[in-house]
N, C-alpha and C positions, 0 to 999 in steps of 0.2 A: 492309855490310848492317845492316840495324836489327833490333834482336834483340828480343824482348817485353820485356826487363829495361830496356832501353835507355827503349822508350817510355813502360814506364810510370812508370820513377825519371826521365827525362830529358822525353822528349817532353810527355807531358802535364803534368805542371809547366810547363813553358813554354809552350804552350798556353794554360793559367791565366794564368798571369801577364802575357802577352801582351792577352787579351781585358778581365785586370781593369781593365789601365793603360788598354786601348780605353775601358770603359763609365767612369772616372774621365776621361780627359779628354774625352768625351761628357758626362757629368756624367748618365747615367743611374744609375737606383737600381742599387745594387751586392746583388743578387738570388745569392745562392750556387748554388744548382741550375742556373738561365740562364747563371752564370759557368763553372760543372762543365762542365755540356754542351756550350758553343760548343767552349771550350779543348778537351775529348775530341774531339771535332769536326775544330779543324783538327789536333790532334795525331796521330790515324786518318788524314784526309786527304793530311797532308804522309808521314806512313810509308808511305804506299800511291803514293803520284808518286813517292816517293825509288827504290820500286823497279822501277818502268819506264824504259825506255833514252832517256831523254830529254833535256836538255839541263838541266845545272845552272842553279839558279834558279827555274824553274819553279812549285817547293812555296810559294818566297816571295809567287808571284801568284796561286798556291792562297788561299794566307793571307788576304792581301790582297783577294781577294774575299770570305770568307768574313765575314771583318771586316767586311767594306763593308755586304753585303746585309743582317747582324745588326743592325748600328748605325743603320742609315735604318729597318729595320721598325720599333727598339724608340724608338728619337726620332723614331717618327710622321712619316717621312719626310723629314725635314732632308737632305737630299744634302751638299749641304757640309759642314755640319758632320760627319755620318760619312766624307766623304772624308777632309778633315784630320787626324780623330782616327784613323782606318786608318791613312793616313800616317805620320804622330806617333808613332805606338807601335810600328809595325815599323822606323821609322830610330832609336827607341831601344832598340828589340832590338839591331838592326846594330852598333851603337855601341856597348853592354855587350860583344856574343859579341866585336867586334875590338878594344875595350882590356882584355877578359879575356885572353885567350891571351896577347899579350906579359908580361901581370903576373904568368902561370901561370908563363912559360919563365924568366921574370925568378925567381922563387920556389924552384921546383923546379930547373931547367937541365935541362929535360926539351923537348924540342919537340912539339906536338901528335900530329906526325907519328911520332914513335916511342911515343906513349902507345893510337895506332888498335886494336892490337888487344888492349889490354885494357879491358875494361869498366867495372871498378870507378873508374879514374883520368878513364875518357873522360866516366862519369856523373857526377865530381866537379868537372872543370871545366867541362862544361855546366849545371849547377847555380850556378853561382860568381853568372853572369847573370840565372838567374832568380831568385835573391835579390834582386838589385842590383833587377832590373822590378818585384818587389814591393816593396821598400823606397820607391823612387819611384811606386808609383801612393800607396802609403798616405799619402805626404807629402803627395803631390799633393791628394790626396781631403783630407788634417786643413787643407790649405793653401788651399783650393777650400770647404770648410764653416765654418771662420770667415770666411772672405772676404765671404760669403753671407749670415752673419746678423748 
C-alpha cells in the first residue's frame, strides 16, 4: 500500500526526475513549475492505479502516456521525438530501480523483500534511483548545452 510518506519522499521525486530526464532529452526548456506539475502528475496517477486490482504494470503505461501527451504539446508536436524521449527515460528508470536493488542487497544483505514493510529503508532505496535520473538528466542537459553552442 502506498502511504502519503511513501509518495511524497518516494513517488514524487521520481515523478521529477523522470519528466526532467524526459524534457532534457526532448531538449525542451527545463521550466521548474512545468517540471513540478507533470512529475505531481504522474506520481498521483501511478499511486492511484497502484491502488486498483489491476494487473502489475499498468502505472508504467500510466506514465508513459502521460510523458507522451506533455512532450508533443510542449515540442509543438513532434510525435517522434516525444515517443522516443518517453521511451528513453522510462527504460532508464527501469534500468537504475533493477541495478539498484542488487547494489542495495549487495550493501546492506538485506533483500527488498524483507525491507516492505518499513518505510523509512523502502524510501531510501527508492531514492538511491532518483538520484542516479537526476544525476544523468543534468549531465545530459551540461553534455547537450555545449554540444549546442
Amino acid at each position: 500500500m502506498i502511504t502519503l510518506l511513501l509518495l511524497l519522499l518516494q513517488g514524487i521525486p521520481e515523478g521529477i526526475a523522470i519528466t526532467t530526464l524526459a524534457f532534457v532529452i526532448s531538449r525542451i526548456p527545463l521550466k521548474l513549475i512545468q517540471i513540478v506539475l507533470v512529475g505531481i502528475t504522474i506520481a498521483v496517477s501511478v499511486s492511484a492505479i497502484r491502488l486498483l486490482p489491476i494487473p502489475l504494470g499498468i502505472h508504467t503505461i500510466m506514465v508513459i502516456l502521460i510523458l507522451f501527451i506533455v512532450l508533443t504539446w510542449l515540442s509543438k508536436g513532434d510525435l517522434s521525438q516525444s515517443f522516443v524521449s518517453t521511451l528513453l527515460s522510462i527504460l532508464v528508470l527501469i534500468i537504475f530501480e533493477t541495478a539498484s536493488l542488487p547494489l542495495f542487497e549487495l550493501i546492506s544483505r538485506l533483500t527488498p523483500k524483507a525491507l516492505y514493510p518499513f518505510q523509512a529503508p523502502r524510501i531510501i532505496l527508492g531514492d538511491i534511483h532518483v538520484i542516479i535520473l537526476f544525476l544523468v538528466a543534468y549531465l545530459l542537459n551540461t553534455f547537450l548545452s555545449k554540444k549546442i553552442t
